[in-house]
C-alpha positions in Angstrom: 95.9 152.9 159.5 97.4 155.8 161.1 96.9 158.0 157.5 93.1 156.9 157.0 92.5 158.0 160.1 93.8 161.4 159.7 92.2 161.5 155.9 88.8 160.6 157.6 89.5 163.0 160.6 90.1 165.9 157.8 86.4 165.8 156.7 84.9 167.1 159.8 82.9 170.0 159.3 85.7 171.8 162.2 89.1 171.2 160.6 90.6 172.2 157.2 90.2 170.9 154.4 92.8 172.3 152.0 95.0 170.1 150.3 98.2 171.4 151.0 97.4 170.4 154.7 96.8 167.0 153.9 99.8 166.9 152.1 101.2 168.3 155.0 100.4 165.2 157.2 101.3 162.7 154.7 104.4 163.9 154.3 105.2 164.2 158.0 103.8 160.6 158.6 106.3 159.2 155.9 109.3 160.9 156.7 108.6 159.4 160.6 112.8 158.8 162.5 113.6 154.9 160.8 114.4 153.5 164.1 116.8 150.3 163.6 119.0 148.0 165.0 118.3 149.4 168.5 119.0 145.7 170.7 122.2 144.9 168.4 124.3 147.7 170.8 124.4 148.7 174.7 121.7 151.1 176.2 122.6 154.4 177.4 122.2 154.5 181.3 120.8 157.9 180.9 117.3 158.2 181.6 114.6 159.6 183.5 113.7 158.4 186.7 110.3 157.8 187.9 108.5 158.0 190.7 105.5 158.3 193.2 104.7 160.9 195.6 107.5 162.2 197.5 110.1 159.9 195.5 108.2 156.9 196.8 108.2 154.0 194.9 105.7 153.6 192.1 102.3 152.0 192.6 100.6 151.9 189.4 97.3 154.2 189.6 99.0 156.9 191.2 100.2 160.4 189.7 103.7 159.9 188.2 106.9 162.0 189.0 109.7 162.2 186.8 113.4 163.4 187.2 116.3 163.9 185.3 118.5 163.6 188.2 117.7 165.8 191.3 115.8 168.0 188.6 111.6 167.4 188.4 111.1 167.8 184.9 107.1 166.3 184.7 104.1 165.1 186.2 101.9 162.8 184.7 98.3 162.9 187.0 96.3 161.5 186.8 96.9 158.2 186.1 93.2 155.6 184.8 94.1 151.9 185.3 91.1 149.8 184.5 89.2 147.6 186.8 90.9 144.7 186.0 94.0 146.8 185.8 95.2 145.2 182.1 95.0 148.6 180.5 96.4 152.1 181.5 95.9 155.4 180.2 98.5 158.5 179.4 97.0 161.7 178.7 97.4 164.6 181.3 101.1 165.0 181.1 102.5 169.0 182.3 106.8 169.3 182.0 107.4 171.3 185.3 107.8 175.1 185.1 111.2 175.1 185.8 112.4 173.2 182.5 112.6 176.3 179.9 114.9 174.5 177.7 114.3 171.5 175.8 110.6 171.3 176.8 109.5 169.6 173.1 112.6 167.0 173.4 111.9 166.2 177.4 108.2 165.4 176.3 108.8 163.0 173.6 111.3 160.9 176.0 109.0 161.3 178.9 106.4 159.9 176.8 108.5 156.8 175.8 109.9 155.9 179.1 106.6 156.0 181.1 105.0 153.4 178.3 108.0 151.6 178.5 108.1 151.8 182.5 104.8 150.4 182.5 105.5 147.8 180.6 108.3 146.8 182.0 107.3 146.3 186.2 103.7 145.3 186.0 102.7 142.2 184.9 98.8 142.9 184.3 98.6 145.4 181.7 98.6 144.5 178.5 97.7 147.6 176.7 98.2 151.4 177.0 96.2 153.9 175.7 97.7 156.8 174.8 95.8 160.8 174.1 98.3 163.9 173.4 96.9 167.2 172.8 98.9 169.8 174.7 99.9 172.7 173.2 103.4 173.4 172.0 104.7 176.8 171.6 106.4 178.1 168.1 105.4 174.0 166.6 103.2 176.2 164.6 99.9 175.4 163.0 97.5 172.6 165.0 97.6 170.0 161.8 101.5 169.8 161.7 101.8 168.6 165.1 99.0 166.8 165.2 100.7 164.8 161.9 104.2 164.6 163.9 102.3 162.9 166.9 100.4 160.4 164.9 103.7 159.7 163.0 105.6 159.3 166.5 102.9 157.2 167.8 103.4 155.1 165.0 106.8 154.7 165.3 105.6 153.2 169.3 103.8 150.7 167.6 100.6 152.0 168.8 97.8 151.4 166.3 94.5 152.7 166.1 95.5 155.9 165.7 92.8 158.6 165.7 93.0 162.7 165.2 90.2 165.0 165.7 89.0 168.5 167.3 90.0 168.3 171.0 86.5 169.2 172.6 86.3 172.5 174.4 89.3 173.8 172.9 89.8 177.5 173.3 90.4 178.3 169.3 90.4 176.4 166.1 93.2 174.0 164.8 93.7 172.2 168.2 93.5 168.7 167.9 93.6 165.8 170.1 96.1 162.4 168.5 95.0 159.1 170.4 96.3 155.7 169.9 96.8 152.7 171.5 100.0 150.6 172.4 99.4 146.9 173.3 101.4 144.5 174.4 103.4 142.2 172.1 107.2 141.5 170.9 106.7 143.8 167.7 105.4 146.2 169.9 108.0 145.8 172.1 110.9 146.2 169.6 109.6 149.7 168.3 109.4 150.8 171.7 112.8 149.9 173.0 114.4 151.3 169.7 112.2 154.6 170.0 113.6 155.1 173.6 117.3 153.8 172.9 117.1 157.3 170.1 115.0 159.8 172.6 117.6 158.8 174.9 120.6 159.3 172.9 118.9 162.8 171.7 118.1 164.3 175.2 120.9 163.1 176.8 123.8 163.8 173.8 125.1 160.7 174.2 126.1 157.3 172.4 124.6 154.4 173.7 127.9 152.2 173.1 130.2 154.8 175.3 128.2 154.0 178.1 129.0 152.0 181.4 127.3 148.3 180.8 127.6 147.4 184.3 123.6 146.9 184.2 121.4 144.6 182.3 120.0 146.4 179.6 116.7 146.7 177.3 118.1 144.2 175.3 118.5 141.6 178.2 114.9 142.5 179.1 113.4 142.3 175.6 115.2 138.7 175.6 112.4 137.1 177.9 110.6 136.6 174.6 112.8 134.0 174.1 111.6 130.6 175.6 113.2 129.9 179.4 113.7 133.7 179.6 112.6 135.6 182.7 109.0 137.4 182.9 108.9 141.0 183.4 109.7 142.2 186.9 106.5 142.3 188.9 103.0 143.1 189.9 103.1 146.1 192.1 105.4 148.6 193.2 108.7 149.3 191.2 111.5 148.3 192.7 114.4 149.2 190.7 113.5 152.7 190.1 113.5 152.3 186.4 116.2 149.7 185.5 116.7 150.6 182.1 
């Protein structure tokens, strides 16, 4: 789905239209990270930690804080929930100015854990839409890392996956990558596997040398099986990203 919408999104009159570009984006869309066997070992601890303002606890619709420890490392702001509040929206994400290192790696995690947080402590949404067009020094040309998001968006399990021009931009090759993630065990899987490897990545870390003192993803994912518990609430997070 993911590579006819990129073939379609191609043939507007703004973007390229060479070959070797499309090959480009093929090619980045099938070599995508084979993420496996992430609920058969123990989670790594490690992990951002989200908040409100002023490290209060989260209450979907507001702006979103994120740490890596004492360190603020992202905003997301704002934050669209939908009237009936089943569906949320990511898309104006900004990694603080005082992370110089690692920016491209801390934005891929970021990414993962706040769908994931979401998905975990409230009951009510069911879907997550998802748009990602800032611009990422030395990535190179526009089409490349437009490819590399679709592919990692794939990877989520988001579908409906969509490239095109991002309106207003300021020069040519800037593209906007929009998907959406929706709620279901498949879904879920990817999404817990994706984090268990961004986590392992930022953090350097094996997930099996760390302390399993905690229930984790894999306890959570098990609620999918019948008599297991549902997911944590319907308002404010209480567990400050339980992971």
């Amino acid at each position: 789905m993911a590579e006819d919408a990129a073939q379609l999104a191609l043939h507007h009159p703004q973007l390229p239209a060479k070959i070797d570009e499309i090959d480009e984006t093929e090619r980045l869309q099938s070599n995508a990270p084979n993420y496996s066997g992430a609920l058969k070992g123990i989670m790594t601890r490690a992990k951002l930690r989200i908040t409100g303002p002023h490290s209060s606890s989260y209450v979907l619709g507001e702006p979103m804080y994120l740490y890596d420890g004492p360190l603020h490392v992202a905003t997301l702001d704002p934050v669209p929930v939908n009237r009936e509040g089943t569906e949320v929206h990511i898309e104006h994400f900004s990694p603080s100015p005082t992370v110089t290192q690692q920016k491209l790696e801390i934005s891929k995690l970021a990414l993962v854990e706040m769908v994931y947080f979401i998905a975990e402590n409230f009951t009510s949404v069911q879907a997550i839409s998802l748009s990602l067009s800032r611009q990422v020094e030395g990535y190179g040309d526009g089409m490349r890392l437009a490819g590399a998001r679709s592919s990692f968006l794939q990877s989520l399990g988001a579908s409906h996956i969509v490239i095109a021009p991002k309106p207003n931009a300021e020069h040519m090759g800037h593209f906007i990558v929009s998907g959406l993630w929706e709620y279901n065990p498949a879904n879920l899987e990817a999404l817990v596997s994706v984090l268990q490897h961004e986590r392992e990545t930022y953090y350097g870390r094996p997930a099996a040398a760390e302390d399993a003192r905690r229930p984790g993803l894999g306890a959570w994912v098990r609620r999918f099986i019948p008599g297991a518990a549902p997911r944590a609430g319907n308002g404010s997070d209480t567990r400050e990203n339980e992971g």
